[in-house]
N, C-alpha and C positions, 0 to 999 in steps of 0.2 A: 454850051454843049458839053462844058467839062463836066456835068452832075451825069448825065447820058454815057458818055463815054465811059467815066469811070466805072458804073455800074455794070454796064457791058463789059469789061474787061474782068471783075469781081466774081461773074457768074458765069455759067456754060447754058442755063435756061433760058428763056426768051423773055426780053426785057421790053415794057411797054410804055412812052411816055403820050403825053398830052399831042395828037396832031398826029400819032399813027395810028395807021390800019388796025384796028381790031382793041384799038385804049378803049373806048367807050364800053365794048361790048366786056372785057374783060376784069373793068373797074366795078360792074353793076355786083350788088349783095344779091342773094333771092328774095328779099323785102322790094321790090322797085319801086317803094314809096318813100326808100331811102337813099339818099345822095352818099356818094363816095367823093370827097374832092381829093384823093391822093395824088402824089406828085410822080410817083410810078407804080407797074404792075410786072412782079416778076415770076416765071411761072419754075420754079426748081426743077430739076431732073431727078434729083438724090438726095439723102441725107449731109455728103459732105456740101452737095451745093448750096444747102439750107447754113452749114457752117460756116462757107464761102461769105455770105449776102451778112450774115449778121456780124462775123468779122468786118466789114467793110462797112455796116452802117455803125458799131462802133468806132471806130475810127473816124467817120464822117461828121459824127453827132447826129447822127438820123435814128427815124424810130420806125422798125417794122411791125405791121399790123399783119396775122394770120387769120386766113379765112380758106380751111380748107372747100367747103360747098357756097358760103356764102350765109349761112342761116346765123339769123341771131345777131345781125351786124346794126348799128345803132348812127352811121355817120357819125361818129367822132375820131375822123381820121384825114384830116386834115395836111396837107405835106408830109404823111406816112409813104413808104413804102406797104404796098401790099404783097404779101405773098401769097402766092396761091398752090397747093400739093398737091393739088390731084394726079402728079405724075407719082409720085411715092402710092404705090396702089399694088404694094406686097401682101399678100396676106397665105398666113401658114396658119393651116389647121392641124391641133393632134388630138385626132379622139380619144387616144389610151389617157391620154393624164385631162382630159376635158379644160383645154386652153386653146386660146388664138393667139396669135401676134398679126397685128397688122397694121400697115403704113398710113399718115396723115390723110391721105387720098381715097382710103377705102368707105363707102357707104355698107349701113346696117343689112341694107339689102342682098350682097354680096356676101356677108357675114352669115345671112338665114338662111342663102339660096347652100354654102358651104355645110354649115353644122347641120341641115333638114335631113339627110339622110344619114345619119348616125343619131337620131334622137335626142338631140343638144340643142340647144340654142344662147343665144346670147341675150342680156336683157336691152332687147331694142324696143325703142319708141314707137308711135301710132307711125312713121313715115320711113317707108325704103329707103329715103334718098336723102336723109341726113348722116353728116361724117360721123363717123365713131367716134375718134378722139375729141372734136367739139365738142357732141356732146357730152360723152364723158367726163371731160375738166368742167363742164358745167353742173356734173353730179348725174346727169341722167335718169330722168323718173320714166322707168319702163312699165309696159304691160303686164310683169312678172315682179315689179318693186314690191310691192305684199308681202310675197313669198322669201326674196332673195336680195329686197333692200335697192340701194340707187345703185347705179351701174360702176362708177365711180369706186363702191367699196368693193366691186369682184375683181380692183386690176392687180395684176402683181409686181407689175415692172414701166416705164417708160422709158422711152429714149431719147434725149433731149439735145438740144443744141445750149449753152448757157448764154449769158449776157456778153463773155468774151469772146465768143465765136468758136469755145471747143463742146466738143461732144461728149455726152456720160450717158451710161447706163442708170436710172436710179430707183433705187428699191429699199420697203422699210430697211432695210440692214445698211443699204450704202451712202442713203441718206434720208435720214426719218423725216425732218421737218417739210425739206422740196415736195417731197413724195407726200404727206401730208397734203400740202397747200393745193399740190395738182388733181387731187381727187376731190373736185367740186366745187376748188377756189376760182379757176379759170385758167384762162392760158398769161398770165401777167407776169411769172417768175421764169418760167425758161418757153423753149421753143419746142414741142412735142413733135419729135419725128416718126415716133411707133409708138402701139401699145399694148402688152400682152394683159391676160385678162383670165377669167374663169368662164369657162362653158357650163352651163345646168342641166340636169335630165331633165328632157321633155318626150317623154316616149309616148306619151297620149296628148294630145291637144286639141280642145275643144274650142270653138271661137265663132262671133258672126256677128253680124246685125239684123234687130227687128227695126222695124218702120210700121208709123201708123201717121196718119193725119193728126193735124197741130190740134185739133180739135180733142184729142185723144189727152191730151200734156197731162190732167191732172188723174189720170188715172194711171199714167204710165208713169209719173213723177214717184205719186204712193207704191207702188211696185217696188221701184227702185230703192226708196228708201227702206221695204220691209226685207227687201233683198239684202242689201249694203247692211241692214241691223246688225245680223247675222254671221254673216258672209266668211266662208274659211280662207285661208291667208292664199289659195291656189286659186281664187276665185276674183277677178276684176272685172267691176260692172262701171261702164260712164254712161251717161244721160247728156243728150244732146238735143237743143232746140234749134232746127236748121230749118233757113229760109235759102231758098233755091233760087238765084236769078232767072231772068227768063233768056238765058244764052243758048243759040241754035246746038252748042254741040253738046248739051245735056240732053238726056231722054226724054222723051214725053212725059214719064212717069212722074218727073220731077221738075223739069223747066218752069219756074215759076213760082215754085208750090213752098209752102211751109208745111214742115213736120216735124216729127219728133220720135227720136229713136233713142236706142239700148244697145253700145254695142259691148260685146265679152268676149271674155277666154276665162280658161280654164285649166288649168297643169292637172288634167286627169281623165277620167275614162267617162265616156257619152252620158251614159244613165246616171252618174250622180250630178253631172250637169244639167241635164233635162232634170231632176228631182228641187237641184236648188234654185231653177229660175221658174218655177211652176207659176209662181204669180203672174208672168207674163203671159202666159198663155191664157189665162182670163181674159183676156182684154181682148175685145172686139175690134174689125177692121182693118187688121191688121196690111199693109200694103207691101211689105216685103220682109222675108223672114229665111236668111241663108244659114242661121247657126248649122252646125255639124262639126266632125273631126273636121282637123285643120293641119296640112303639114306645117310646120314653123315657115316654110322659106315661104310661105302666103299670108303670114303675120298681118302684111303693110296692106291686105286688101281689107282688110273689116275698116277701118275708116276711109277707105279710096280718096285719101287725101289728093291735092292736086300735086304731080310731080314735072309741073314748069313753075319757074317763077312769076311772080305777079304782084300787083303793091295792095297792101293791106295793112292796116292794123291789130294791132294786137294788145290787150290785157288782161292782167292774171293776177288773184289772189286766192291766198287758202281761205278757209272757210271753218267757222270755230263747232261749228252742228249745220245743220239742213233737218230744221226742225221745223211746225206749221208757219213761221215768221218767213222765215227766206222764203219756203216753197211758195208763200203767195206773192214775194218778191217777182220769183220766177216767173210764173202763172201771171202777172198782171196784166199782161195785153202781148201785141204781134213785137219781134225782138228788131222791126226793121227800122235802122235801116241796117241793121249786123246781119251778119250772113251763118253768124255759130252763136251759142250760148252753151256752155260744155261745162256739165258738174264730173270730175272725176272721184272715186271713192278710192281713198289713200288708204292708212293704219297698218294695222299686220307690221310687217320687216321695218318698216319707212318709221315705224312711231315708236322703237326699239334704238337707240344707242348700237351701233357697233362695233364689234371688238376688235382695237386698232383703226377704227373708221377714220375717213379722212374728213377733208373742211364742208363738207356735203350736211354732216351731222346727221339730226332725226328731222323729222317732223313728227308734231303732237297735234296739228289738226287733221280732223278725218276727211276731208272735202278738198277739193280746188275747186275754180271755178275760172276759164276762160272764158273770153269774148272777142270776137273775130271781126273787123269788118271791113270791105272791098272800098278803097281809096285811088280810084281810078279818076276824082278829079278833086280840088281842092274842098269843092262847096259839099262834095260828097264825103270827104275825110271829116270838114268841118261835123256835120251832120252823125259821123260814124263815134268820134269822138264825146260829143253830148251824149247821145244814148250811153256808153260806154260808164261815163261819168255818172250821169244819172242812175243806172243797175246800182252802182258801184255807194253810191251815197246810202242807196235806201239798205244795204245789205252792210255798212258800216258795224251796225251792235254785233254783227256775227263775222268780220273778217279779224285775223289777228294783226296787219297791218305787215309782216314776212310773207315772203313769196320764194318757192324755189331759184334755184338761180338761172335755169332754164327758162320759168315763168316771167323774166324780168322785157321791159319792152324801151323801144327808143325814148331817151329821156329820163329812164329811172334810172340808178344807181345801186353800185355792188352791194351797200350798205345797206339796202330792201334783205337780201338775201343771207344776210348773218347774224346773229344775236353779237351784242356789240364785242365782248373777248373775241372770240373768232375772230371777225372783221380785224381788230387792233393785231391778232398775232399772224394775218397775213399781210397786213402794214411790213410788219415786222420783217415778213419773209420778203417782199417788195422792196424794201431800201438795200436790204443785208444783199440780194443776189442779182438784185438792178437797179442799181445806183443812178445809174445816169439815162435810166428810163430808155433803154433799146427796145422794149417791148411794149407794144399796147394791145391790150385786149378788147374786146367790144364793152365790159364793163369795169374798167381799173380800180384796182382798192384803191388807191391814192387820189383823192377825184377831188 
């Protein structure tokens, strides 16, 4: 009981081990297809409490793993402490200098429901219910990346706990290299208790999805491609191949069904968005079609991601073109037994170098491509994994073998996500600022 004890006396948050009330439920990632064997769960109050736990697992020789929401968690945490922030759930908004500052705890959605009425937003992802700072030290590929790049290059400041247990402010001026590594290397060098950031004008916003039966794919595939040809940098279009279980609490519309949809936005006014997705409106059948003005704080409804956890898998690589070769990859039959097939169209900001950017870098492919699938029992994981594999072999000539560091799934390593200097000078940053490994990330440069 002395490992128990001691952490209880270490920290003012509520400490969870193996055999109590509420360990199981507080140990789980939002992946439930992924196991946590940690040896406790502690949930902070504060910033200094977060200073409190990691002074103490210094001391200990212990290693704490952060999981503000749970997303992106990979079980390789083993006899980790886990922490969990969602009580750091500060968030200041200022519209005059268009910035935020907000706690470990805060989800995007909080962030869009704040800036939507002053015409700003932040560049958040397809889902309300991922943390900021997560994704942000993972680089952050937003809806508005085109325009204004990964999320990661708009921070200006974090707040950090270091490997000793004190606290700093750090910013290019107080410390280049940390501050560097944390925009997009991951959470592996210090502990992120805040992050301040830049806000974008968004005073007009366009955004939605269309839907049409799976039958539609290769006419709405070539759409999307003469669209994405094109496409101005305020403009993001993804292509999505979605097969619907037949679960009671989905609608009729959809319980069961394969389709295939388009969803967008737009950083501008109605009519030059209705002019550049014209080619969609060709297309017959259409079965749902909500595009319109869009306050930002409704961002997270154009892909109505699920916002409970559940076990799935997941895979993601970029994509070198989405020319007649892949697209008949795509097109070649039903995606089941996956539940997504998700091309998203990159370039613009993302495929630009930026000035002072952090470990995020560019990408130079125009594409990604996800694939999702519901692993609710092993023979089913089995079976989700094969497909996944097999996409993935035929669409080889055209993947570059780098994946964002977002894009990375249980299993792969940091090492996918950096051209190999990078990867070596956040080595670098990893020895120099955590020597004795108090930190683990879900994907560690040191691996």
């Amino acid at each position: 009981m002395t490992f128990e004890n001691d952490l209880r006396r270490a920290v003012q948050g509520r400490v969870l081990v193996a055999g109590d009330e509420g360990f199981e439920q507080a140990r789980r990632p939002w992946n439930l297809a992924v196991d946590q064997p940690v040896r406790a769960v502690v949930e902070a109050v504060d910033a200094d409490d977060v200073a409190s736990l990691v002074g103490y697992a210094r001391l200990a020789g212990l290693t704490v793993s952060t999981q503000p929401s749970g997303h992106g968690a990979t079980g390789d945490v083993e006899d980790v402490i886990l922490l969990r922030t969602g009580r750091l759930d500060g968030l200041e908004l200022r519209p005059e200098s268009r910035t935020a500052r907000v706690g470990a705890g805060v989800k995007w959605g909080e962030v869009l429901t704040a800036a939507s009425p002053h015409g700003l937003t932040g560049l958040a992802g397809s889902s309300p219910v991922v943390s900021v700072v997560g994704y942000t030290l993972g680089g952050g590929l937003s809806w508005f990346s085109r325009r204004h790049g990964f999320a990661a290059d708009s921070v200006r400041a974090f707040d950090v706990v270091d490997a000793d247990g004190s606290r700093a402010r750090v910013t290019a001026d107080s410390d280049a290299e940390l501050f560097w590594a944390l925009r997009g290397g991951g959470g592996d060098f210090a502990l992120v208790t805040a992050v301040e950031f830049d806000l974008h004008p968004a005073p007009h916003l366009y955004g939605g999805r269309m839907m049409w039966p799976a039958e539609r794919a290769p006419e709405v595939l070539a759409a999307f491609r003469e669209i994405t040809a094109e496409a101005p940098e305020e403009l993001t279009a993804w292509f999505d191949l979605l097969n619907f279980p037949p679960l009671p609490q989905l609608p009729d519309l959809l319980r069961g069904r394969a389709v295939v949809t388009v969803d967008v936005t737009f950083l501008g006014e109605t009519g030059e968005a209705q002019t550049l997705l014209r080619p969609l409106d060709k297309i017959d059948g259409v079965i749902m079609d909500n595009r319109g003005s869009l306050p930002v704080a409704d961002l997270g409804d154009i892909c109505a991601e699920p916002t409970d956890p559940g076990p799935a898998l997941f895979r993601g690589e970029l994509l070198t073109d989405l020319d007649d070769e892949v697209a008949a990859v795509l097109l070649a039959g039903p995606i089941d037994p996956l539940v997504s097939v998700q091309v998203r169209h990159l370039g613009g900001a993302l495929a630009r170098p930026a000035q002072g950017g952090g470990a995020c870098g560019h990408v130079a492919e125009p594409y990604s491509i996800s694939m999702i699938g519901v692993s609710a029992t092993p023979e089913l994981g089995d079976a989700v994994r094969a497909r996944q594999d097999e996409i993935a072999r035929a669409l080889v000539p055209h993947t570059s073998g780098r994946k964002p560091h977002t894009f990375l799934g249980a299993g792969e390593r940091a090492a996918a996500a950096f051209p190999g200097d990078v990867l070596a000078r956040l080595c670098d940053v990893k020895r120099a600022r955590d020597p004795h490994g108090v930190f683990r990330s879900n994907y560690p440069v040191l691996d």
